[in-house]
Steps between C-alpha positions, in 0.01 A plus 500: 500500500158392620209674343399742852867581486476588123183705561697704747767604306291613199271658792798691665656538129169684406472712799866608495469601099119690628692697784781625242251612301303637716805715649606620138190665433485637832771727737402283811647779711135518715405260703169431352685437164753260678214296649329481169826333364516268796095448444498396168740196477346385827172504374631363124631209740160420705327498182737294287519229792070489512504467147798291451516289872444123488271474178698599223822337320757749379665310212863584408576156315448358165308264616155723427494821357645757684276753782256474768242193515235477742449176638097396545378170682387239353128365564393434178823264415782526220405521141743473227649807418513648819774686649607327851743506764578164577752347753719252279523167671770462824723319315493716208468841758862327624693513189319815426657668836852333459540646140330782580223516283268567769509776818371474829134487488209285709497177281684165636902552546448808541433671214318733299199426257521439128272705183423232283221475253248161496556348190347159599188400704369206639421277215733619272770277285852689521742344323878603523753458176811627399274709323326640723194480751175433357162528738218351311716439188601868482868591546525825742782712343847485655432203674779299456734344797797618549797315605730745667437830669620884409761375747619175304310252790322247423135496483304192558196476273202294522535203278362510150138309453153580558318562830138578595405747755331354847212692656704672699820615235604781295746599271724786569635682210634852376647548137827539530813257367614531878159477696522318819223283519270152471775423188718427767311439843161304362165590566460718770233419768188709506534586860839663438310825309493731770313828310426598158762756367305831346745752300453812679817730292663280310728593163403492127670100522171363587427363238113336334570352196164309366650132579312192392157363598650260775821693551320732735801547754692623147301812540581636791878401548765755554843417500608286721765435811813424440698264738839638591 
């Protein structure tokens, strides 16, 4: 389900549960009470859709913590830390779509945007062991590949070894044993953060734990997707 179809369901979803309500409380045997039922959902739609139309991410998944994220341009650039919603790379957006990891969304094949966190910046030395990954020497929590999915398929991590971070790369990351993200694709290009993700309603999950000096990203991670 793409994410305009998703907002229309809990839209119509709201309304319906509004105009129940709305009936219980009153007789609705006039016809200025019956119009006030009609009224209410219709104008609880309108206003859900101008809050909720193309700028905000509803997020059902693990792959952030759950609720309503707005999603804000980006002119100063990506710090680490920051929420985004990034398009994962075609190749990557392909598997994602055949295994059904990702929905139908604006980003190449097809499909919907990620929530990630930026755990790595241009500059930065990740390096990825069985152990973990480490950005700047510090290993983010949960970080370690994977090599099959909830549904017993293969996942194909990046190799093990050290890499540096080109002007324009970052490291994707959410903590979570089953996160979805630059452990197995790589750095992801700059270009492919398409708006900073702000929690709007989210639940108690989202987390701030006090991290480590250079483990900024550890700070803000919620849990994270999980392929399959």
């Amino acid at each position: 389900m793409s994410q305009s179809e998703l907002i229309l369901a809990l839209t119509l979803t709201f309304g319906a549960l509004a105009s129940a309500w709305i009936a219980r409380i009153g007789s609705a045997k006039t016809l200025s009470t019956r119009a006030f039922v009609l009224a209410v959902p219709a104008a609880t739609i309108v206003a859900m859709f101008a809050m909720f139309g193309g700028d905000v991410r509803v997020n059902f998944t693990p792959s952030m913590p759950l609720g309503i994220y707005r999603l804000e341009p980006l002119p100063g650039g990506v710090e680490r830390g920051m929420f985004v919603a990034v398009c994962a790379p075609t190749d990557i957006a392909e598997l994602g779509r055949d295994r059904g990891y990702l929905a139908r969304g604006p980003c190449p094949g097809d499909t919907e945007p990620l929530l990630k966190v930026v755990a790595g910046v241009p500059g930065d030395e990740v390096t990825v062991s069985t152990r973990g990954v480490a950005v700047n020497r510090c290993v983010l929590p949960n970080s370690a590949p994977l090599a099959f999915d909830r549904s017993d398929r293969p996942l194909k991590a990046l190799p093990l070894g050290r890499y540096h971070l080109g002007p324009n790369q970052l490291w994707l990351y959410a903590d979570n044993p089953r996160s979805w993200d630059s452990r197995y694709w790589g750095p992801a290009a700059a270009a492919s953060s398409l708006a900073r993700a702000v929690p709007l309603l989210v639940l108690p999950s989202f987390r701030s734990t006090s991290g480590e000096p250079d483990c900024g990203a550890a700070r803000f991670a919620g849990p994270a997707s999980s392929p399959g």
